[in-house]
Each structure stands twice: as structure tokens, then as C-alpha cells.
C-alpha positions, 0 to 999 in steps of 0.5 A: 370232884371239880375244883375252882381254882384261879390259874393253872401253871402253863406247862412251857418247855423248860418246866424248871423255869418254875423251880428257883434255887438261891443264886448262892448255893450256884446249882445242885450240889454234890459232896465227896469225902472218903476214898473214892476216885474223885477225891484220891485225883483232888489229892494227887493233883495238889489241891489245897481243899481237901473236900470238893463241891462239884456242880451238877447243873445250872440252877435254872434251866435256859430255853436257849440252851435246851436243843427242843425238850424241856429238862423233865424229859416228859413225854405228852402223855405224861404232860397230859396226865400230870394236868388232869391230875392237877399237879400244876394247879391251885386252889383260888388265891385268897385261898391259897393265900390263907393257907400259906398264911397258916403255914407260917404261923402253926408248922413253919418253925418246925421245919425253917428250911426255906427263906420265907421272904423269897419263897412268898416273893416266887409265889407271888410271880408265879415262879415258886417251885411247884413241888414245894408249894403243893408240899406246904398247902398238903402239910397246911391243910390240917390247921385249916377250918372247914369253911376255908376247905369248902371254899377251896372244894374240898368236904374235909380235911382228909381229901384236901390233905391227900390231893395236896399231898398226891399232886407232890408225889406226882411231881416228885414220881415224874422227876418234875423238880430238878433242883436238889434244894427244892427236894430236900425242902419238900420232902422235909414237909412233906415228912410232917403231912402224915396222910396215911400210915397205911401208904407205902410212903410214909413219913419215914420215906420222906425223912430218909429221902430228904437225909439222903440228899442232905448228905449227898449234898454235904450239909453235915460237913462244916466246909460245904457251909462255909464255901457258900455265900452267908445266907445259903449257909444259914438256910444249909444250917437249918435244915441240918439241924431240922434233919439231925433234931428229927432223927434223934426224936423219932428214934427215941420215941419210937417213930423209927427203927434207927438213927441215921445219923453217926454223930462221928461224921458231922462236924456241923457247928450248933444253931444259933439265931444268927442262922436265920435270915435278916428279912425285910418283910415288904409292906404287901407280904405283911397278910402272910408274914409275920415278923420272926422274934427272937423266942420264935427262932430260939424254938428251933435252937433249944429243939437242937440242943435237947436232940443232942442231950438225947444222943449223948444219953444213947451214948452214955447208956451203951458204954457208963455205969447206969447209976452214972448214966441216970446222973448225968441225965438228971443234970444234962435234962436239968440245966438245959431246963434252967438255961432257958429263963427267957422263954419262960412263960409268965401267963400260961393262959395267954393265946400266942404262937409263941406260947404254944410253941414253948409248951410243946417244947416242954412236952417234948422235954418231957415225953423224951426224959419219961423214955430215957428213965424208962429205958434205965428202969428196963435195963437187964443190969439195973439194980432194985435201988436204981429201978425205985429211983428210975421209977420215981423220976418218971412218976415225977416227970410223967406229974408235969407232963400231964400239966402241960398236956392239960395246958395244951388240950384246954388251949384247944391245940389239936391242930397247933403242930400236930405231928408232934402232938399226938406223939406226946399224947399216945406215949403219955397213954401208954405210960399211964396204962403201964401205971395202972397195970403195975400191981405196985401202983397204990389204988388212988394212983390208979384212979388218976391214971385212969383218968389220964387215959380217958381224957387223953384218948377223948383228945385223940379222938378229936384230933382224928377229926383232922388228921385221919391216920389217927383214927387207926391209933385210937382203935388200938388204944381201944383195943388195950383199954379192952384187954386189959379191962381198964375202967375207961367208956369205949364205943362197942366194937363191931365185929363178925369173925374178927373183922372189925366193920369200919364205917363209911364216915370213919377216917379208914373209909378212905383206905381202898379194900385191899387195904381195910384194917382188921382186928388181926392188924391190930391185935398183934401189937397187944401180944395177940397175934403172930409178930410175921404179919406184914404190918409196921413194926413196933421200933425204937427205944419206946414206940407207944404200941410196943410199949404195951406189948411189952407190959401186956407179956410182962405182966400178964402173971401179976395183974388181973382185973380186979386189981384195975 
């Protein structure tokens, strides 16, 4: 496929003349705490600061300096091979400009964790960091409309976001990006691209890439911050609590295997809207950037403070009386909810970022109060008035979970904040289908629940338009939907020996043969295949096809399908 696009990065001696790191943060950073050599000789010889920052290398390189090579230690092979490949390369600028447009507009308040103003100045001067630029415009394409794709070559979403998304592999396989910052930052981003759950780098790499530099780096100790000019410090913050926020989410719903994180070891103070950047947006920025309010930044803080209530739950389950446990989150979950008047929002109809942002703040609420309730009504040590009241409470919040989803879908948000999204929706499908299956359920109950789960998979189905990880989801979904005889229209699978034949136009179509799905892939998850497979886990607290793996081997004895 050729592409037209308006320039190609010269490829210079000295690749990191394209990287730009704050002035402030005085090169790549490298924290040491603990007993280890560099620590006990600070200590012995009478330092006063008992942590150290040691700088590991000027924050650009100086051609000057450089005794005939560049400082990514390529070779002409691999130069050659990096510009075939296009790693250097952009889509035409009033493209790129759109899509960077959108950037700010639908994911950046999800990951804050680069000053707006100076990265779109870099861009502009051709001087941005490449690694991150094709990170952003891999992780932007998914709310882009098709015509907008089309001018930039591309026939969908699905290839535009796996040749953005490859060029910054590249980039980041052939040590291209020196600049510890500029990795952390990227590969945050590109944590959030979900190309392909089928590729052996998934989100999950990156989140633990980009917690692996952060802590090398220092970010949840409060005195690496504090050694920094003001505005490096709030920009650390950020993406501390981007980091911290994402762990305890992912973990709870099921998204990954642990937390990363002992809450024991960070000292990082709470985010506050001070921890945004004071920006003077230049009259010709103003088509990319939108000025930041006051409810935009208070999206990221609230994220923050709910990720923390999430954290304290884990922590009171393992060690209180559940009976008190369920008390305290009952109370925790509540106050957090009424402390937050001002981003209540008045005319729900209204099509705004903001709005958008606040209901899926809400889901997120929501969908993380369903799992912790679950996880009281689940547990070996709860009591029959216990699991009634558990059970109770997620009926109550599974009600207003369903109103703000609706909210959601009828405002046509597939694309807002995406990652997220199907996340909320897959876990409401499946707590629906535990409803329906559950014999205590009352008929009528039944029937609404079904009715969630037809539409919520219909919603799916359309997002696997745009993100094509999602395609493989709803085939699960399906699947269920069969096993367990739930009165909800589905396609007709095509299938010979097990084998289901996946059509060209599906987004599987992309996966090379060896890595094509098949009904064995997919069936272990429902309790009908060996758990040895070599396949993703289902983990945490309440991963979605866990979940009805559990219920499918609970339950087998107590329902049948005259009961649905």
C-alpha cells in the first residue's frame, strides 16, 4: 500500500535531535532507594538526601560531541529498514493535524502525561519525539472517520491503527528513543491502542513497560518530584497517578493478573488541579487545542480518588469482618459520589467532552462497586443475610449502571474513550447473564435482563467496527449466549469439526494462520475445554469470561432452559 504523506524525518547523525525532553527534568532519571551500593556509599560519606537522582545522560544529544555515530547505534541496514518500514514517516499535515485534533479531544484526559503546548510546539518544528507521535496518531485513529482514514491511504481502522501502532514498536525495538520520559510516555499510549489481543505485546506489556520505567525512575517516591522544577513535578505527578489509577482498575476488573503496585512503598501526595500545567495556548495552536476547564482536569483526579477506594476495599476484604467491609464501602462509594456536585451534569442530553467524560466516570463507578459487592457475595465466609444484602446492593447498582450505559450508547460514544467502554459493557453482559441464569431471578427480571444483553452485544458489535480486538470478544459472547440457551438472536456460526471459519471481512481476517481462532480457543473459557490451552488467562478479581465460567460450573445443576 503507498501512502501519500507530506515529509519524511531526515535520518541525521544523532537520531535524538528528534527526541526533546523538558529542560527540567536535566536528562533521564534514575532513582535508588534500599540497600544497595550506591545508597550505603551516599550514606557513609554523609549525604544529607538520603535518596539520590543519578543523571544518566544529557537530555539531547550534541552531534559535537558524538565521535562519528549517532547515539541509536543503528547500523545502514537497520536505517534502511526502519525508512522502508516508514517509522520516520507521516500521514499528509492537515491529516496528521486532525488526528492529533482528536487526540485532545476524545483519549488525551485519559492519559494527561505530556504538556500539550510543548509537544504540539515540537510537532510543529519537527522536532517531536517520533515514538511518541506515532504512538498518539495509533492510539487516535479509532475515533477517526473513514473519509479522514481514506485521505491518509488507509481503507479502515484496523490497518491505519496497526501501521501507526508498528511504526512505534519499531521505533521502540530498535532503541531509537533514548529519552526514559519519552518511553514511559509512549508506551502509556500505547497501552490504551489495543490492536490485537492476539499479539504477544498487548496492553499489558506496555502497562508494565511503562511501570517499570516509572519506578526506576522514582516517580512514586514524593522527594524525586520535589528535586524538580515545579512544572516537571506536575507532569511526574500525572502520569504517577495515570499509572497508579490504571493498576487498581485493570486488576479489579479482571484486565490483569496483579496489581503492580504495594501501596506501602509510594508516598505520592493526591492529584490535584494544581498538577496541570498553566498553559498559554498560541493563537495558531488554537485548531488542535482546546483550552483545559476546571471539570476536564477534575476527570483525572476523581479517577484517582476511586482507584484508591478500590485499593482500600482489597485491603479491608483480606483483613475486616465482611459485614464491615461491605459498611465501609457502602459509605466510601457513597461520599466519593456526593462530593462531586460540580460535575454533576444538569442536561444529560447535552453533547459535550465534558459530559461524555462524567458518564463514563460514572460507569466506571459503577462497573468497580458491581465487582467489589460480587466479590462479598462470593466469598466462602459470607453469611445468607450478607450475600441477600450483597446481592441486593448489585441489583441496585447494576439499575443505574444500565441507565448510564443507555446514556452512553444513545449518545453514539463507541468511539469516545474506547478502551474503556467495551470494559464496562462486557462486564454488564455478563452480570446480566449470571441474572438470567440464577434460578432466584423472578421471571420479569429475566426478561429485562435479556434484553440488556441483546442490546449490549448489538453495541458491541458495532464497536468491533473500529476497534477489531472486539470482534473475538463478541464471538465469546455468542458462544455463551448458545451454551446457555438465552433467548437473544445471534448469526449462525459456521462451523466443520469445531473449526469456526472466520470471513475475510471479519476483523480476525487480520491474524496470520497460525494465529486464526477456533471453537477450542474460545470454549475453554465457558467451561468446555481444558484450562492448559495456551491462551490469555481469564484473572483478577472479575475478568468478564472468567466470570461466566464460574457461573457456567456453579450453576450447571440448578438451571436448565426451560428456566430462561
Amino acid at each position: 500500500m503507498f501512502l501519500q504523506f507530506v515529509h519524511e524525518q531526515p535520518c541525521k547523525t544523532g537520531f535524538s535531535e528528534l527526541i526533546s525532553e523538558p529542560k527540567e527534568c536535566n536528562g533521564a532519571l534514575r532513582y535508588h532507594d534500599g540497600t544497595n551500593p550506591i545508597t550505603i556509599l551516599n550514606e557513609t560519606l554523609g549525604s544529607a538526601a538520603p535518596n539520590q537522582l543519578l543523571q544518566e545522560g544529557a537530555c539531547r544529544s550534541d552531534p559535537s560531541t558524538d565521535q562519528g555515530g549517532d547515539k541509536t547505534n543503528l547500523c545502514n541496514a537497520g536505517v534502511t529498514y526502519l525508512r522502508q518500514e516508514g517509522a520516520w514517516t507521516l500521514p499528509p499535515q492537515p491529516v496528521c493535524n486532525e488526528l492529533l485534533r482528536l487526540f485532545f479531544q476524545s483519549e488525551y484526559l485519559c492519559v494527561p502525561v505530556f504538556d500539550r503546548v510543548k509537544f504540539v510546539t515540537e510537532y510543529l518544528q519537527q522536532t517531536v519525539s517520533m515514538f511518541l507521535l506515532q504512538a498518539v496518531l495509533a492510539s487516535a485513529v479509532s475515533y477517526a472517520s473513514v473519509e479522514l482514514l481514506n485521505a491518509a491511504g488507509f481503507q479502515d481502522h484496523s490497518s491505519a491503527q496497526e501501521t501507526f501502532f508498528t511504526r512505534a514498536k519499531l521505533l521502540y525495538d530498535f532503541d531509537v528513543e533514548k529519552s526514559q520520559l519519552r518511553l514511559l510516555q509512549g508506551s502509556l499510549i500505547l497501552s490504551t491502542t489495543h490492536v490485537s489481543h492476539y499479539m504477544s505485546r498487548d496492553y499489558r506489556f506496555w502497562i508494565s513497560n511503562a511501570v517499570c520505567i516509572a519506578t526506576k525512575m522514582g516517580l512514586h517516591r514524593r522527594s524525586v518530584r520535589q528535586r524538580l522544577h515545579t512544572s516537571a513535578g506536575k507532569l511526574l505527578r500525572r502520569i504517577w497517578w495515570t499509572l497508579y489509577t490504571w493498576d487498581a482498575v485493570m486488576a479489579l476488573n479482571g484486565m490483569d493478573t496483579i496489581r503492580r503496585f504495594y501501596d506501602t512503598d509510594h508516598d505520592a501526595s493526591h492529584l490535584t488541579e494544581a498538577d496541570w500545567e498553566e498553559e498559554i495556548i498560541p493563537s495558531n495552536f488554537q485548531d488542535l487545542l482546546h483550552p483545559f476547564t476546571s471539570l476536564e482536569k477534575s476527570y483525572m483526579i476523581e479517577s484517582s480518588r476511586l482507584s484508591l477506594i478500590i485499593v482500600q476495599f482489597w485491603q479491608k476484604f483480606a483483613t475486616t469482618p465482611l459485614e464491615t467491609c461491605c459498611n465501609e464501602l457502602e459509605v466510601a462509594i457513597q461520599d466519593w459520589r456526593e462530593s462531586l456536585p460540580h460535575l454533576r451534569i444538569v442536561n444529560t442530553l447535552e453533547r459535550t467532552s465534558i459530559t461524555s467524560w462524567h458518564l463514563i466516570l460514572l460507569a466506571r463507578s459503577y462497573i468497580c462497586e458491581s465487582i467489589m459487592y460480587r466479590m462479598i457475595k462470593r466469598s466462602p465466609s459470607a453469611d445468607k443475610p450478607l450475600i441477600q444484602r450483597a446481592t441486593q446492593m448489585i441489583e441496585n447498582v447494576m439499575f443505574d449502571l444500565d441507565k448510564t450505559l443507555e446514556k452512553i450508547m444513545s449518545r453514539d460514544n463507541g468511539q469516545f474513550n474506547s478502551w474503556l467502554i467495551p470494559t464496562f459493557v462486557s462486564t454488564a453482559f455478563a452480570l446480566h447473564v449470571e441474572r438470567v441464569l440464577d434460578p432466584t431471578t423472578s421471571d420479569f427480571n429475566k426478561i429485562l435482563a435479556t434484553l440488556h444483553i441483546q442490546a449490549k452485544l448489538e453495541f458491541l458489535r458495532e464497536m468491533s467496527k473500529t476497534w477489531s480486538y472486539i470482534g473475538a470478544l463478541v464471538k465469546i459472547f455468542e458462544d455463551a449466549i448458545r451454551s446457555a440457551n438465552i433467548s437473544v438472536p445471534l448469526p449462525k456460526p459456521q462451523q466443520e469439526h469445531g473449526i469456526v471459519h472466520i470471513s475475510q471481512g471479519s476483523p480476525d481476517a487480520l491474524l496470520p494462520p497460525n494465529k486464526q481462532p477456533d471453537l477450542g480457543s474460545y470454549s475453554w473459557f465457558l467451561g468446555l475445554a481444558n484450562s492448559d490451552m495456551s491462551f490469555d488467562f481469564p484473572i483478577g478479581s472479575l475478568d468478564t469470561t472468567s466470570m461466566l465460567d464460574e457461573f457456567f460450573s456453579d450453576n450447571s445443576h440448578n438451571w436448565n432452559s426451560s428456566q430462561i
